[in-house]
N, C-alpha and C positions, 0 to 999 in steps of 0.2 A: 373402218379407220384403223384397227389395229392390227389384223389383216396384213393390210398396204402400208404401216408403221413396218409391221415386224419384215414384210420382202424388203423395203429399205434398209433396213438396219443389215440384214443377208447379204444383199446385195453390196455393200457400200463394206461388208467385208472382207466379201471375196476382193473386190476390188480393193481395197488397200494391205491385204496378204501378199498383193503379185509384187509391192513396193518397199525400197529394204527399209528397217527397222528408222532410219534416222530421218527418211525422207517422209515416215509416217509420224514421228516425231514435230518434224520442221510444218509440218501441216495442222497439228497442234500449235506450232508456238504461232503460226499466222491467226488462229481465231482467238485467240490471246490478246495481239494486238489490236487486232479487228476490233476487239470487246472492249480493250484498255485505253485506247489511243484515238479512234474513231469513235467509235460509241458514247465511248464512257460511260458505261454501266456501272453506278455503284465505284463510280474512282473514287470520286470525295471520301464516301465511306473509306476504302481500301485505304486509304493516305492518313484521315484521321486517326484512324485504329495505329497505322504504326504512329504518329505521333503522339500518340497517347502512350504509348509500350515503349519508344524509344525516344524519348524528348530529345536526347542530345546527338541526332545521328542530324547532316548533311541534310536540306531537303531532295536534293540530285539523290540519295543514295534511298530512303523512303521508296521516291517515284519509283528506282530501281527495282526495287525487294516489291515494291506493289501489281509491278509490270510483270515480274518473274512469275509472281505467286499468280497471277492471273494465266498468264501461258502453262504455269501447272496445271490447269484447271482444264486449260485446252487437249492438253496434251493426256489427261484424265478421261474424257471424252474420246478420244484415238482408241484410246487402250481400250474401253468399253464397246468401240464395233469389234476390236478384234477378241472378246471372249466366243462368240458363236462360231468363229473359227477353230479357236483352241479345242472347244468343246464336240466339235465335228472332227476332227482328227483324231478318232480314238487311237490308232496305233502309231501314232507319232505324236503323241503328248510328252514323251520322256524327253523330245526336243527343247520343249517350252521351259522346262525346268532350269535350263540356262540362263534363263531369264531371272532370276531368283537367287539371292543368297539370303538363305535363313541365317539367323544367328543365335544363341542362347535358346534353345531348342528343349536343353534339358532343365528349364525354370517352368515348361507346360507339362512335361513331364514329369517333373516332383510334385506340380501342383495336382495331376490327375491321378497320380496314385495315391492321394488322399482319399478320393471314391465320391467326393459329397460334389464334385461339379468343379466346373474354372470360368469364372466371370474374366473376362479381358476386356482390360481397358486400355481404350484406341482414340484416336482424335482424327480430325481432317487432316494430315499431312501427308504427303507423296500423294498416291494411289492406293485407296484403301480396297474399292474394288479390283483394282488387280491385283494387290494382295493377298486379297481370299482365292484369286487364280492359283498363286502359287501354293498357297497352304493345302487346296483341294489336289494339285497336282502329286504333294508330298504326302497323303493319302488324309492331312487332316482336316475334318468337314464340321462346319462352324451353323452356329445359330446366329441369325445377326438383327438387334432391334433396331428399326428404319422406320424411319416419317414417311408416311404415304402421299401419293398425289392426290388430286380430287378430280382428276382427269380420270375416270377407271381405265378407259383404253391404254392411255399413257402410263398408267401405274403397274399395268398387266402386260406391258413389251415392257419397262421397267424391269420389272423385277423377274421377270421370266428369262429374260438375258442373263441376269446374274446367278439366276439359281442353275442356271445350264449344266453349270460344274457339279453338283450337291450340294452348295451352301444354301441356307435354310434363313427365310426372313421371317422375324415378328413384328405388329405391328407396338409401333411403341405407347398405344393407349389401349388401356383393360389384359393386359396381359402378364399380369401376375403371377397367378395362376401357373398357367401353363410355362412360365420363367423356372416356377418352383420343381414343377414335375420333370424338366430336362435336368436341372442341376440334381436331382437327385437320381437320375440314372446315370450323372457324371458324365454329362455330356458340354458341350464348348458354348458359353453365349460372349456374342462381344458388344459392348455397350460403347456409343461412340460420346465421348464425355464435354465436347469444347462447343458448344450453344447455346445457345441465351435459355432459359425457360423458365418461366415465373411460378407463381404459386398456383394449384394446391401441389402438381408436380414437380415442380423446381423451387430449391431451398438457400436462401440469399449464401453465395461464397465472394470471392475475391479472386479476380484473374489481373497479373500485374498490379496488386496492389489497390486494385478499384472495384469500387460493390458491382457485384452480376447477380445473375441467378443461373443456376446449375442443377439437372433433373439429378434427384435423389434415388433414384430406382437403385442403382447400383449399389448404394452404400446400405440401404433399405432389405436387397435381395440376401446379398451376401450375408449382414448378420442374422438374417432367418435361417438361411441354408446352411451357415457355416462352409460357404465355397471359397475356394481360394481367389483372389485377385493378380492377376499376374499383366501389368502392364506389356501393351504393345505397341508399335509403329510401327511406318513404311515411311521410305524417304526414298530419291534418285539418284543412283551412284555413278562416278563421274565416267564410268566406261559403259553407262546406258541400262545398266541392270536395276534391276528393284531388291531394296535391304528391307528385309524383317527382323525387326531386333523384338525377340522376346526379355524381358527384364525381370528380377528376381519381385517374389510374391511381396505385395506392399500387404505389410499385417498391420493389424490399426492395436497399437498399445493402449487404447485410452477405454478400454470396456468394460472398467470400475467406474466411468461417469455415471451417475445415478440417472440423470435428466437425458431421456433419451432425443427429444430435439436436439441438445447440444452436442449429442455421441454423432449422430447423424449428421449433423452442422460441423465435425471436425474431421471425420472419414471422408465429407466429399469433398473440405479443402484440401485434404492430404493428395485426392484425384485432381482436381486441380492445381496444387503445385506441381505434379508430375508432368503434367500438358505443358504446362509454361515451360519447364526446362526441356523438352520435344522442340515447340517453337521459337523458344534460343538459341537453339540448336540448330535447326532448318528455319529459320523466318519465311524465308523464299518459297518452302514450299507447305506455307500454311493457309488456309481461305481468309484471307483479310478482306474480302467483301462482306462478308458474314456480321449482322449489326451484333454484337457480344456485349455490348455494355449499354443496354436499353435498362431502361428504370423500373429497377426492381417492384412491382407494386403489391403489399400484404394485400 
């Protein structure tokens, strides 16, 4: 099965490389609708969630921003047949880089010549995996904790696709550990911060103002390691390119709390406010399918 996974995935690359950039685009935003309009996978959710975060918006305008943020998602799946391409072009990878504007470049760069490591925090918005395309393209090679499948085959054309480039996946359970030993050879981990997750790993925050729960690892790792945190995103620019905006290092002032739950409980609202202002920013191109405000339970 994964075999015959991974020749599809090849195949379905080559074949959408011969077609230009907008028509691979526009073939995303059809399994969007497909998903959004026909299906309706998970709308209700998509709808509720902006109603919840935007009470006073239009419901025509909700539908909108629900409809976009799902054709993101299509169009997120495009980009991922075309990584075994990019990765199979060694000598015309300098091409791809067009594709790409970095921005605040020198906020990863101050954080790494620290030497104790750089935790980046990332959320669902734009294309995160084809973000790590461009950053491997720019020669920088990232650790990334990821949920796994429970499909193996699927988990293994997964993730094999994406490591094509050298980015480097962890699983996001028991891996402490080994979290510790890369920040302290001062290497890249990126932590994706905007999912629901309960306890013993997730520790209750506030996203728009209403209780969630939010995995603590980040805020946990960091103050062991003394790594720096330097906020990240991707989003979609309107001439078709993908923006990386690195953002200056969030330092947490509050490390005279004596009560370490509450130190831990005020670092990873401070990561969560960060996210919110991302997807105020881009609505459109945030997962609003994603159940985010399930009930917290001690």
């Amino acid at each position: 099965m994964k075999k015959f996974s991974l020749f599809v995935v090849r195949t379905l690359s080559r074949v959408f490389a011969l077609l230009p950039i907008r028509v691979q685009l526009l073939f995303g935003d059809m399994i969007g609708l497909l998903w959004f309009d026909l299906l309706r996978i998970r709308r209700k959710v998509a709808l509720d969630n902006l109603k919840r975060c935007f009470p006073n918006w239009a419901e025509s305008k909700r539908v909108s921003v629900a409809r976009a943020s799902v054709c993101n998602l299509g169009r997120s799946f495009i980009e991922f047949l075309r990584i075994p391409v990019v990765a199979s072009t060694v000598n015309e990878k300098s091409q791809w880089k067009d594709h790409f504007d970095i921005q605040g470049l020198e906020h990863l760069e101050n954080a790494l010549n620290k030497g104790r490591g750089v935790c980046l925090l990332s959320a669902h918005i734009g294309n995160g995996d084809w973000g790590t395309v461009g950053l491997a393209l720019h020669g920088i090679q990232l650790h990334i904790i990821s949920k796994e499948f429970k499909l193996r085959w699927l988990n293994d054309l997964w993730f094999e696709t994406r490591q094509s480039l050298g980015s480097q996946f962890i699983s996001d359970r028991g891996s402490a550990l080994a979290i510790l030993k890369l920040l302290k050879k001062n290497k890249i981990v990126v932590f994706v911060l905007d999912q629901f997750m309960g306890p013993p790993i997730g520790i209750k925050t506030k996203f728009f103002g209403y209780e969630t729960g939010t995995p603590v690892g980040l805020s946990l790792l960091a103050d062991r390691s003394g790594a720096a945190v330097v906020p990240i995103y991707t989003y979609r620019k309107p001439d078709g390119r993908t923006g990386l905006v690195f953002e200056p290092e969030i330092v947490y002032a509050g490390s005279e709390v004596e009560n370490k739950d509450i130190m831990l409980q005020n670092m990873t609202q401070s990561y969560c406010d960060k996210i919110e202002e991302w997807v105020r920013l881009y609505p459109e191109q945030w997962m609003w399918v994603h159940r985010r405000w399930k009930k917290y339970k001690h």
